[in-house]
C-alpha positions in Angstrom: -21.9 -126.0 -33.5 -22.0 -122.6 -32.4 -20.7 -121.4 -36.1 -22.7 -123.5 -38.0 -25.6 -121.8 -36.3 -24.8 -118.4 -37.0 -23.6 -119.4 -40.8 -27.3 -120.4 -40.9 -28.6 -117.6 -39.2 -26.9 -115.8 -41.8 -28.4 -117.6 -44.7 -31.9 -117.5 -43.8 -31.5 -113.6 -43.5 -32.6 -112.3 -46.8 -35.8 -114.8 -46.6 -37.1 -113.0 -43.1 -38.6 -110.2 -44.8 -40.6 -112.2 -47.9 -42.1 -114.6 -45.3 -43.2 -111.7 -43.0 -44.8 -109.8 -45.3 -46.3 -113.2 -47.4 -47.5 -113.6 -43.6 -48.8 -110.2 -42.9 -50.8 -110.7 -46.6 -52.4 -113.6 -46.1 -53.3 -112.8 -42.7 -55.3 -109.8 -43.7 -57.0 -112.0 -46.6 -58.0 -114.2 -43.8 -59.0 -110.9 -41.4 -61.2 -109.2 -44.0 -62.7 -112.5 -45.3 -63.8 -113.0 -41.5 -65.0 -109.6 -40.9 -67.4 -110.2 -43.6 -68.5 -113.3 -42.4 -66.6 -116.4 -44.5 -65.7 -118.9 -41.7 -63.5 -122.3 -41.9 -61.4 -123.0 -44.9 -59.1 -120.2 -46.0 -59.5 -118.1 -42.9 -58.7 -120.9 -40.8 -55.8 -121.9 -42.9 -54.6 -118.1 -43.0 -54.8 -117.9 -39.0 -52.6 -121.2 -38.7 -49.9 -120.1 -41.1 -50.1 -116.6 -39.3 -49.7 -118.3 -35.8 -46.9 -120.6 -37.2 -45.1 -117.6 -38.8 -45.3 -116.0 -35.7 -43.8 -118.8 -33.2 -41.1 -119.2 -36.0 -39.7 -115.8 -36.0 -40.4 -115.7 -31.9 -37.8 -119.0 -32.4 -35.6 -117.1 -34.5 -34.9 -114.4 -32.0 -34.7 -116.7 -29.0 -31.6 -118.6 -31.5 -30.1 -115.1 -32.2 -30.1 -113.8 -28.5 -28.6 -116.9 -27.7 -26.3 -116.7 -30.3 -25.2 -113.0 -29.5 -26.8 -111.2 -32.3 -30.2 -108.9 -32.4 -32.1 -110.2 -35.2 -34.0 -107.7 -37.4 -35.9 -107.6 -40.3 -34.8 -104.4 -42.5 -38.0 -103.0 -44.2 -36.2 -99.9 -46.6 -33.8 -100.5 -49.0 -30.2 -101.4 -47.9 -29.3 -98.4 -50.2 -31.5 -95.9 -48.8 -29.4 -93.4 -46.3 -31.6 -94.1 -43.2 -31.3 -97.7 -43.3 -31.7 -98.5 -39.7 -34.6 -96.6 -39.0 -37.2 -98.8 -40.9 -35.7 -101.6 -39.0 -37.7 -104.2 -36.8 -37.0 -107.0 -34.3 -38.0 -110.4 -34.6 -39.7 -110.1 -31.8 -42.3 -107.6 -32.8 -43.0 -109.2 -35.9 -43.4 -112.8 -34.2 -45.2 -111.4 -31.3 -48.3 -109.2 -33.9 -48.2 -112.9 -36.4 -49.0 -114.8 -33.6 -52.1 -112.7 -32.1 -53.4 -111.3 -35.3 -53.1 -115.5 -36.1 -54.7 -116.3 -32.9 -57.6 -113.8 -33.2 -58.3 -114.6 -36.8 -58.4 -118.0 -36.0 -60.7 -117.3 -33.2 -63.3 -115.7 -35.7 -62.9 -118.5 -38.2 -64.1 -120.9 -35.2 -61.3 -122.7 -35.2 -60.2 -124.4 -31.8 
């Protein structure tokens, strides 16, 4: 059981970053559409997805601690010589989806 997770832990790697910064996107579509003044509908939608987005990757790393491992997103190129400086844990990124998600949803009234 214990493999099978990690083989897919392993697989879902290279699809972390798209999703988080699809996430990050669509969130700020929904953040500047709030600020001036669109409520309901796409904001809402974009808040949701942002929140979900968030508890998944806050998921993720609560699977990888478990599992042994210190999820990360890597944000450079893998070719670049100071890979592992650009890098960020699942954590963080779950943690900023989920309030940015939670406050955007907040302005678009939802409940």
């Amino acid at each position: 059981m214990k493999q099978m997770m990690i083989d897919m832990m392993a697989a879902m790697m290279p699809y972390m970053r798209p999703v988080a910064l699809g996430a990050a996107a669509l969130l700020l579509l929904g953040l500047v559409l709030a600020v001036m003044g669109k409520r309901g509908g796409i904001v809402r939608t974009a808040g949701t997805i942002g929140v979900a987005a968030g508890v998944f990757f806050l998921a993720c790393e609560a699977a990888g601690r478990v599992l042994g491992f210190e999820p990360t997103v890597l944000f450079a190129s893998p070719m670049d010589r100071v890979m592992y400086r650009n890098q960020w844990p699942f954590w963080t990124l779950g943690l900023a989806l989920f309030l940015v998600g939670s406050i955007v949803r907040r302005l678009a009234g939802a409940r």
